[in-house]
C-alpha positions as CSV (number, residue, x, y, z in Angstrom):
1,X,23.0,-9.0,17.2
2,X,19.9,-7.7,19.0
3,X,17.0,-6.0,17.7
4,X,14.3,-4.4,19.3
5,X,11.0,-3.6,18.7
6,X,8.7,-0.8,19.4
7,X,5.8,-1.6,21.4
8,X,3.1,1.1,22.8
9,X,2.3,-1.0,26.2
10,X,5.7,-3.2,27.0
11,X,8.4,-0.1,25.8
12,X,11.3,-1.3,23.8
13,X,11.5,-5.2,23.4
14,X,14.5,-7.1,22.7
15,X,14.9,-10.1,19.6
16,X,17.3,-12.1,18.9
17,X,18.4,-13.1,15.6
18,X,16.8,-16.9,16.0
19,X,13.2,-15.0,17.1
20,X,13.7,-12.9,13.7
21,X,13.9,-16.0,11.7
22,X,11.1,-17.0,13.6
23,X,8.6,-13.9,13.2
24,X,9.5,-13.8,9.4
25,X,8.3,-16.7,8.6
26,X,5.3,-17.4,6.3
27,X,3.2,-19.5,9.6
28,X,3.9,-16.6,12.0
29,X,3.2,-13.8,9.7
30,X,-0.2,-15.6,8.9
31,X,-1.1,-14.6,12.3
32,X,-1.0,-10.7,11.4
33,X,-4.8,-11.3,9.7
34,X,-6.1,-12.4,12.7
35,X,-8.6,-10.2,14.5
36,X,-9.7,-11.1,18.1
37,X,-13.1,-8.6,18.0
38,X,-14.4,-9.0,14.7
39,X,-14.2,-5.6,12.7
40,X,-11.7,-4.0,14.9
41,X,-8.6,-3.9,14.9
């Protein structure tokens, strides 16, 4: 089964079931905190 998500820039992106498991996970989602110019987001 394929999911897609949503992007503004790149339109409708599709994910696989293996690159679900894959975002999901605890390492990958650490990423979400991380902020490339400082106080903005």
């Amino acid at each position: 089964m394929t999911r897609y998500f949503r992007d503004p820039v790149h339109g409708l992106i599709p994910v696989d079931e293996r690159e679900v498991r894959i975002i999901q996970s605890s390492a990958f989602q650490r990423l979400r905190d991380i902020r490339q110019l400082s106080n903005t987001y």
